[in-house]
C-alpha positions in Angstrom: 0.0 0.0 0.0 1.3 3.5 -0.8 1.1 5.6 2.3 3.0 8.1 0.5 5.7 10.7 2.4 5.2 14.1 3.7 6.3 17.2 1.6 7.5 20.4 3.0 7.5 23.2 0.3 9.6 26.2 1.7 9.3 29.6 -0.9 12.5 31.3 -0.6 12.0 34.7 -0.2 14.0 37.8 -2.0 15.9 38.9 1.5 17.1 35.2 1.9 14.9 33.7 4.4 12.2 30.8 4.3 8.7 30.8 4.5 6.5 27.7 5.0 4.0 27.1 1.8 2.3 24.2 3.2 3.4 20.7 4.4 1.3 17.8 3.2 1.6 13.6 2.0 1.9 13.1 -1.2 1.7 10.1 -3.5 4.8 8.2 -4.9 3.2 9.2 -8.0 3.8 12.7 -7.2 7.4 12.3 -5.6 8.5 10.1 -9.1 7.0 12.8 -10.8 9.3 15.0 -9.4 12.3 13.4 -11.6 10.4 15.0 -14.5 9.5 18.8 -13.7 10.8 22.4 -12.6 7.6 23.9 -11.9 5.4 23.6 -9.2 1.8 24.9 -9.4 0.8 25.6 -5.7 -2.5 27.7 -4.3 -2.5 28.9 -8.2 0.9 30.4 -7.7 3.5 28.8 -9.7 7.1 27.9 -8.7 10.4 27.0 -9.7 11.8 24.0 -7.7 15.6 24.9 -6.9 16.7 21.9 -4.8 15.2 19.5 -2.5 16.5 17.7 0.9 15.6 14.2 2.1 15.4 14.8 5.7 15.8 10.9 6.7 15.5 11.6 10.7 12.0 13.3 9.9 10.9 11.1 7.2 10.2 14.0 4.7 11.2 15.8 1.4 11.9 19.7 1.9 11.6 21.4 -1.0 13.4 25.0 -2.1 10.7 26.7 -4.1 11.3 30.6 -5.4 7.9 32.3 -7.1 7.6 33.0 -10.7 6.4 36.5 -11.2 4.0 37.1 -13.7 4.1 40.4 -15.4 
């Protein structure tokens, strides 16, 4: 059964520190699908992934997401 493993999306914001976006499980689907994309489409803001952490005493992905501005 696929349980799935929690996400945490960080935004990285312009003066260099982090805010939380949201922390939620996500499918392996979603995680394989990861290998595949730079864009992230989250609260109908999009972002660009930059780097991601496997944080193996927390059991979770953190993710390093910076906006894209739309003009």
């Amino acid at each position: 059964m696929d349980n799935g493993m929690s996400v945490i999306l960080f935004e990285k914001m312009p003066e260099g520190g982090l805010r939380l976006i949201e922390e939620r499980t996500w499918s392996m689907n979603m995680i394989t699908a990861l290998q595949h994309v730079n864009y992230l489409v989250v609260g109908s803001l999009e972002y660009e992934t930059v780097e991601g952490r496997l944080n193996v005493d927390e059991g979770k992905l953190e993710l390093l997401l910076v906006p894209m501005r739309s003009e």
